[in-house]
C-alpha positions as CSV (number, residue, x, y, z in Angstrom):
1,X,-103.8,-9.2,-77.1
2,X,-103.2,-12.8,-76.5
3,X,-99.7,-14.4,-77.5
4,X,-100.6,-15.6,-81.3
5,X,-102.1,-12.3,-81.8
6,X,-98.6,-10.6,-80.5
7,X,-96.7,-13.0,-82.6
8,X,-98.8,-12.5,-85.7
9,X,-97.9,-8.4,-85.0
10,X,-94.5,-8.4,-84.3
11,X,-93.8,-10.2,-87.8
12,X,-91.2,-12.4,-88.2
13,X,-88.7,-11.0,-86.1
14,X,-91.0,-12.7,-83.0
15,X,-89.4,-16.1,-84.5
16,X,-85.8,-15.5,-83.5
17,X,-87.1,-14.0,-80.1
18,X,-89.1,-16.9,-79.3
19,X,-86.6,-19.5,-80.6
20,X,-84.3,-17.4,-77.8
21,X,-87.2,-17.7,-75.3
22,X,-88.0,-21.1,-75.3
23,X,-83.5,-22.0,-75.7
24,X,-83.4,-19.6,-72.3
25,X,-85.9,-21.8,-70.5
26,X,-84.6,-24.9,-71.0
27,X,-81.2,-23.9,-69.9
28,X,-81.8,-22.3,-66.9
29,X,-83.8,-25.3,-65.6
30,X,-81.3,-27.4,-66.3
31,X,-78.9,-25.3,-64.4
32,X,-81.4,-24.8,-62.2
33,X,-80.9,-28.7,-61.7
34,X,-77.7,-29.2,-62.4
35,X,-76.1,-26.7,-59.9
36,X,-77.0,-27.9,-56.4
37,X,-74.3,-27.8,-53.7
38,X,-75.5,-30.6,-52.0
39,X,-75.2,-32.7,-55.7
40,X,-71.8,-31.3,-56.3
41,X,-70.1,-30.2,-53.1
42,X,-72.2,-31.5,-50.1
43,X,-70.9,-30.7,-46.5
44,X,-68.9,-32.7,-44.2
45,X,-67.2,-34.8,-47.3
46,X,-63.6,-33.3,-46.6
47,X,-63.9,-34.4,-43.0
48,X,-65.5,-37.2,-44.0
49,X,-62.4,-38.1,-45.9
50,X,-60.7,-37.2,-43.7
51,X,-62.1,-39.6,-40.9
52,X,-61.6,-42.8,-43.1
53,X,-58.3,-41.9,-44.2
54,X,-57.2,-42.6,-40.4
55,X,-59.3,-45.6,-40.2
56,X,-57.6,-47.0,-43.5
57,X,-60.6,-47.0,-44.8
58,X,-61.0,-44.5,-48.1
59,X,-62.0,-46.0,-51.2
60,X,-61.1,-44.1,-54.3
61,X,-63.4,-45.3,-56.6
62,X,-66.3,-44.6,-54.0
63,X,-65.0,-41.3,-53.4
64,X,-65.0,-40.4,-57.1
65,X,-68.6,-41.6,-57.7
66,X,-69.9,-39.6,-54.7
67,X,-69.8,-36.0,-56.1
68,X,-67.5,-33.9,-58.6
69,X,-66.2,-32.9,-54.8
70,X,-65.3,-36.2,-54.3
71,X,-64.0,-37.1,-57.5
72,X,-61.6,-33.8,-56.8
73,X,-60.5,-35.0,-53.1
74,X,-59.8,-38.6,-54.8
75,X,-57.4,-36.8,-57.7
76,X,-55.7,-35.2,-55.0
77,X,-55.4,-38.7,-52.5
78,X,-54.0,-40.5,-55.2
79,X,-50.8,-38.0,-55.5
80,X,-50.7,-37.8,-51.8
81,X,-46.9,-39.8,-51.4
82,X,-45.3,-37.1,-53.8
83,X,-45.4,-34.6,-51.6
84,X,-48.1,-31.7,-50.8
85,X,-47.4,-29.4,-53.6
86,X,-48.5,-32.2,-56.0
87,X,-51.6,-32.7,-54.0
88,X,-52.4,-29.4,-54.4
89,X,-51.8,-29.1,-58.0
90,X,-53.7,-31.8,-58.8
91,X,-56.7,-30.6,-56.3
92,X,-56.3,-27.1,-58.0
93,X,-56.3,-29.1,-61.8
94,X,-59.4,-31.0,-60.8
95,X,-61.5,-27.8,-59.4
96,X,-61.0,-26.5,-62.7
97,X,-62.5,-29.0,-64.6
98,X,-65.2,-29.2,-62.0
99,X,-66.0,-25.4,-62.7
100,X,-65.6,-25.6,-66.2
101,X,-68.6,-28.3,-66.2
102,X,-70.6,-26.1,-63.6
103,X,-70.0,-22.8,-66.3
104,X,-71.5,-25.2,-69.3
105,X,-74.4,-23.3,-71.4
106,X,-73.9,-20.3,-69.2
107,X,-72.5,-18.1,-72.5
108,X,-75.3,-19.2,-74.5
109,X,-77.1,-17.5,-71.9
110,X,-75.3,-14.4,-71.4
111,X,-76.0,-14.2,-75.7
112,X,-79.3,-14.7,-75.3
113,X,-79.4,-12.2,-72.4
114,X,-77.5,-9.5,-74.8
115,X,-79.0,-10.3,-78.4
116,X,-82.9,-9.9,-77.4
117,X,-83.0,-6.6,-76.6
118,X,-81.2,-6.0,-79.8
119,X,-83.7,-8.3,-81.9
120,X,-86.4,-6.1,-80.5
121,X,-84.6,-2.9,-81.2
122,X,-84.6,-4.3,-84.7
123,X,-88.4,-5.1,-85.2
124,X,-88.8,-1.5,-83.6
125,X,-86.8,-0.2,-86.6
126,X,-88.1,-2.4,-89.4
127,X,-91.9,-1.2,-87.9
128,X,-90.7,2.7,-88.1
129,X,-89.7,2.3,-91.9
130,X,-92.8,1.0,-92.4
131,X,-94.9,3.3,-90.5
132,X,-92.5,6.2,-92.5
133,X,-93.0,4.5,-95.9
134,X,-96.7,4.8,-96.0
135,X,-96.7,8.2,-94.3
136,X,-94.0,9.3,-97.4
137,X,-96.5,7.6,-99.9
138,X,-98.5,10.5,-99.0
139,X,-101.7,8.1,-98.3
140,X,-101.2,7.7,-94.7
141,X,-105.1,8.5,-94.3
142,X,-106.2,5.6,-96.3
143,X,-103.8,3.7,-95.1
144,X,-104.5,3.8,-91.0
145,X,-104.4,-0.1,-90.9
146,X,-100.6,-0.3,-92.1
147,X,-99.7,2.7,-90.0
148,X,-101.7,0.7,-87.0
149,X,-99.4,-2.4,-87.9
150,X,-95.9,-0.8,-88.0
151,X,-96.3,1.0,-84.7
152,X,-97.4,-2.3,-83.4
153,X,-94.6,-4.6,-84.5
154,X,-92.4,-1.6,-83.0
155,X,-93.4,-1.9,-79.6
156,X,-94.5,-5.5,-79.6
157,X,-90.5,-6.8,-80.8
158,X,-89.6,-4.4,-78.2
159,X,-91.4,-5.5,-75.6
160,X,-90.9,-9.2,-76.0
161,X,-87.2,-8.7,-76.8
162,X,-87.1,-7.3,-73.2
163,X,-89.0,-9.9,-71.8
164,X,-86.6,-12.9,-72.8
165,X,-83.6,-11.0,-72.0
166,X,-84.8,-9.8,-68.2
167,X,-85.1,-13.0,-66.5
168,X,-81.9,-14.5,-69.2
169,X,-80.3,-11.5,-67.5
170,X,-81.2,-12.1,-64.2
171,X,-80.4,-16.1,-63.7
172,X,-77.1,-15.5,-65.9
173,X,-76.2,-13.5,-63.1
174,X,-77.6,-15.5,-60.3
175,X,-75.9,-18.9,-61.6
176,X,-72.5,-17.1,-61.9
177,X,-73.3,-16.5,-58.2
178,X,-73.8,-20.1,-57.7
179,X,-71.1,-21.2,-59.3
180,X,-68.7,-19.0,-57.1
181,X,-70.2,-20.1,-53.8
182,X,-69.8,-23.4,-54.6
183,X,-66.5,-23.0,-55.5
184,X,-65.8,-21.3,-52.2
185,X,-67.3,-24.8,-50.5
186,X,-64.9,-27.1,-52.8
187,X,-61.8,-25.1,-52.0
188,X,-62.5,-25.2,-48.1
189,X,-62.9,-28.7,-48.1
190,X,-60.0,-29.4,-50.5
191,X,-57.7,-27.1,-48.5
192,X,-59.1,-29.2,-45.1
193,X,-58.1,-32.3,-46.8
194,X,-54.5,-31.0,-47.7
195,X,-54.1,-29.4,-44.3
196,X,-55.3,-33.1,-42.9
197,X,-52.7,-34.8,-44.8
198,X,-49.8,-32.8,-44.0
199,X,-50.1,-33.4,-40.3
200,X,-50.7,-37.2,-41.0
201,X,-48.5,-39.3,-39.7
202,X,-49.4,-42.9,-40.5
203,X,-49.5,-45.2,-43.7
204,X,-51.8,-44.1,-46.1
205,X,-54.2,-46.8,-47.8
206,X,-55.7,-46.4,-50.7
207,X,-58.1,-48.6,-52.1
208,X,-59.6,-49.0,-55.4
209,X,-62.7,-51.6,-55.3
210,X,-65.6,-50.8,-56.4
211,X,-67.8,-51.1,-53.0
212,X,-67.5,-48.5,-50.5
213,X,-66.5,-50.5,-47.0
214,X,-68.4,-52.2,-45.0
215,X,-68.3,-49.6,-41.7
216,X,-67.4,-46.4,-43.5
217,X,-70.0,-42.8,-43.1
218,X,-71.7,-41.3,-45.9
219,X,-74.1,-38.4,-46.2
220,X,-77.3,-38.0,-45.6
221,X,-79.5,-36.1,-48.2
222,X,-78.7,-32.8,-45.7
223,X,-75.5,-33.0,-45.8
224,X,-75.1,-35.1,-42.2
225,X,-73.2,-37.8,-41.3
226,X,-74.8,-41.1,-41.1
227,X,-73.5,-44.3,-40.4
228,X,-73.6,-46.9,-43.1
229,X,-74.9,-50.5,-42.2
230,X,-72.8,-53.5,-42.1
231,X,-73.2,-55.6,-45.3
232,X,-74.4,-59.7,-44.0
């Protein structure tokens, strides 16, 4: 049985169930895409921070534009001259808009995880009346090819209901996973920064241009340190 033929016996409970399938795919590659913790929170940027804070070198606006990360460490820099506790509130205000965004479409995918097994159970009991209703007709004999086409849509809806909500299942799970280890990253280098700035003892510049200087570090695409050439 190929997949029209499955779709064409399930009846039109295979609609919903595919309109499920196709919404499930499309969000979990765009998670898929979306939540890389080299994208969002890649290594070294606290000490990287860090490093040009004692050169006098940070840059705000370049630091926001890196990563949600960096947008976090630059919330927290700019409330750095009120006092630790503030830097920490705002660090703690910004993560949580930062994991808010990284939890976006996740609940329609826990739905679709927990409504597509039910959608099948329901085409398995639509298919059973049916299969019932021609058996209480009392011409069940004559009637093989409706008997034939109940039992199928109960076990194809079934089936297919268990299909999209296995793997929904699964990467629900597995992004939630995500999620929390990159958190984990994103409050080790925030606390790094805060520990950093509470055993600073020099002026803290802060600028807001909209080039990154001329001899500060970024990161590589691995997450290393590379020097960044001298602009002419």
């Amino acid at each position: 049985m190929d997949m029209m033929e499955a779709l064409i016996a399930g009846g039109w409970l295979m609609l919903p169930l595919l309109g499920c399938s196709l919404l499930a795919t499309v969000i979990i590659i765009e998670r898929l895409w979306t939540l890389r913790a080299r994208r969002i929170a890649p290594r070294g940027l606290g000490q990287e921070v860090c490093t040009l804070v004692a050169r006098g070198q940070i840059n705000l606006f370049w630091l926001e534009s890196h990563s949600p990360l960096g947008g976090v460490l630059a919330a927290g820099m700019r409330n750095a001259r009120l006092g630790h506790e503030q830097v920490r509130a705002r660090l703690q205000e910004a993560g949580t808009a930062v994991i808010h965004d990284m939890e976006r479409f996740l609940s329609p995918l826990g739905t679709i995880a927990a409504i597509a097994p039910l959608i099948g159970l329901l085409g398995t009991v639509v298919g059973m009346i049916e299969v019932f209703s021609v058996i209480v007709a009392g011409d069940g004999a004559s009637r093989t090819a409706d008997l034939a086409g109940g039992i199928s849509r109960a076990l194809v809806t079934t089936a297919a209901g268990l299909t999209v909500a296995i793997p929904a299942l699964m990467f629900h799970r597995y992004f939630l996973r995500r999620i929390e280890d990159i958190t984990v990253r994103m409050e080790e280098q925030s606390s790094q920064l805060v520990e950093f700035l509470a055993h600073y003892g020099g002026d803290l510049t802060l600028a807001e241009r909209h080039e990154a200087p001329a001899e500060e570090e970024r990161l590589e695409a691995d997450g290393r340190l590379a020097p960044r050439m001298k602009r002419p």
